[in-house]
C-alpha positions as CSV (number, residue, x, y, z in Angstrom):
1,X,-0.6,71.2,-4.6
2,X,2.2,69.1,-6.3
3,X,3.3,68.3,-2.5
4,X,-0.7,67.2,-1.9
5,X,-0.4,65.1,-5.2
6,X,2.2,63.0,-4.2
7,X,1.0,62.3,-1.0
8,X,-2.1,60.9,-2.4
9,X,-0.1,58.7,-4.9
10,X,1.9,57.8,-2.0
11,X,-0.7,56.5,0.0
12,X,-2.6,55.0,-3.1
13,X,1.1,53.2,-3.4
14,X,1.2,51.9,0.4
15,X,-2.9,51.2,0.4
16,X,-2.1,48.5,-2.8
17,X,1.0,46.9,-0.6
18,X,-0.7,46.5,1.8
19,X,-3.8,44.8,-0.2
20,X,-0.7,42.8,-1.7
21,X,0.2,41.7,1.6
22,X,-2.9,40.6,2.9
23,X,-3.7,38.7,0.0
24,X,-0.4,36.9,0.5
25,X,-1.2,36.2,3.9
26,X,-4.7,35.1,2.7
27,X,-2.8,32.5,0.2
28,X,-0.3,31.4,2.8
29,X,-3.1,30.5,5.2
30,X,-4.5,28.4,2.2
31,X,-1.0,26.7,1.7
32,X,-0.7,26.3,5.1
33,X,-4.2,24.6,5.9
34,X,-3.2,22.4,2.5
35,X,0.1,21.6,3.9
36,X,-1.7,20.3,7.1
37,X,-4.2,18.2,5.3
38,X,-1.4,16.7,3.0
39,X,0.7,15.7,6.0
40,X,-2.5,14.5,7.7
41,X,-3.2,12.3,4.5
42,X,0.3,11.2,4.6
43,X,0.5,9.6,8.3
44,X,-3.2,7.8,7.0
45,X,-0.9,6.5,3.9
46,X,1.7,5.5,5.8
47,X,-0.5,4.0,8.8
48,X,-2.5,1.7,6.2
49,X,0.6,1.1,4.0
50,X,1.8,-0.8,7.6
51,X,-1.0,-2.8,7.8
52,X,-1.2,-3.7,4.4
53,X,2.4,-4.5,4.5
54,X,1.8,-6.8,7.8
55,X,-0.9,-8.6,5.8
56,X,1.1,-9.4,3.3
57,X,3.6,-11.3,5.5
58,X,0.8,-12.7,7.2
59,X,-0.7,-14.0,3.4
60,X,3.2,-15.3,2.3
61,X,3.5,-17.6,5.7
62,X,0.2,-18.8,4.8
63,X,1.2,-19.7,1.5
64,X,4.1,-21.3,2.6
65,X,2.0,-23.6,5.3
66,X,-0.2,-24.1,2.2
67,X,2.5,-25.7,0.7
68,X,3.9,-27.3,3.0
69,X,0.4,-29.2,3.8
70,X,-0.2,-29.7,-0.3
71,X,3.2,-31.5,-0.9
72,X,2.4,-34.3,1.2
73,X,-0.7,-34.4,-0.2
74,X,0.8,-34.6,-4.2
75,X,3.1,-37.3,-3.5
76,X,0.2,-39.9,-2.0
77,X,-1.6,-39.1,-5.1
78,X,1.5,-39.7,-7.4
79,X,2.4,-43.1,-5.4
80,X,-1.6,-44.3,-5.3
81,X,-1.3,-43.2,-9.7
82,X,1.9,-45.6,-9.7
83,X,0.2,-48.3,-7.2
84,X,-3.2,-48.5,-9.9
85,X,-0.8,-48.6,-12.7
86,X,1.2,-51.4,-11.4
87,X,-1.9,-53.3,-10.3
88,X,-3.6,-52.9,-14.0
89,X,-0.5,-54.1,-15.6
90,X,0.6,-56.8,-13.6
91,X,-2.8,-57.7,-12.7
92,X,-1.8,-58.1,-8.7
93,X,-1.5,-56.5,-5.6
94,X,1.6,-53.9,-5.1
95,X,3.7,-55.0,-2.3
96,X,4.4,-51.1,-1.8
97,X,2.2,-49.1,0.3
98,X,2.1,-45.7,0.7
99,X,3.9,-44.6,3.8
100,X,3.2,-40.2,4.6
101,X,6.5,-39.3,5.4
């Protein structure tokens, strides 16, 4: 009987390992579908990261043009300023002109 007893504690024993187990394998599964997605997400991140990065450049050589094209543009309305302020106070045509470099 005691024999009997300890075969049924025994298999009680081995029936909750093995309901251990599969619940681990159940949770690594989950980790591993997780995993999967995360790493998916990741190559998105990085793929849009890229292009926002390469839009960036893009937006800084514009500026730059942007500036380039302005400065022009800021010195002819400096020089005409000067040009109106010499022709109030001396009451006379310059004999500058503006010239665009």
């Amino acid at each position: 009987m005691e024999e009997n007893n300890r075969r049924v504690a025994r298999i009680e024993l081995l029936k909750a390992i093995e309901e251990k187990y599969t619940r681990r394998d159940v949770e690594k599964d989950e980790f591993k579908a997780k995993i999967e997605e995360l790493e998916k997400n990741m190559t998105d991140i990085v793929a849009e990261n890229a292009e926002l990065r390469s839009r960036v450049v893009k937006l800084e050589q514009d500026i730059v043009e942007l500036k380039k094209e302005l400065e022009p543009k800021k010195n002819r309305k400096f020089q005409e300023k000067c040009i109106l302020i010499a022709q109030v106070l001396l009451g006379e045509e310059p004999i500058v002109e503006y010239r665009p470099p």
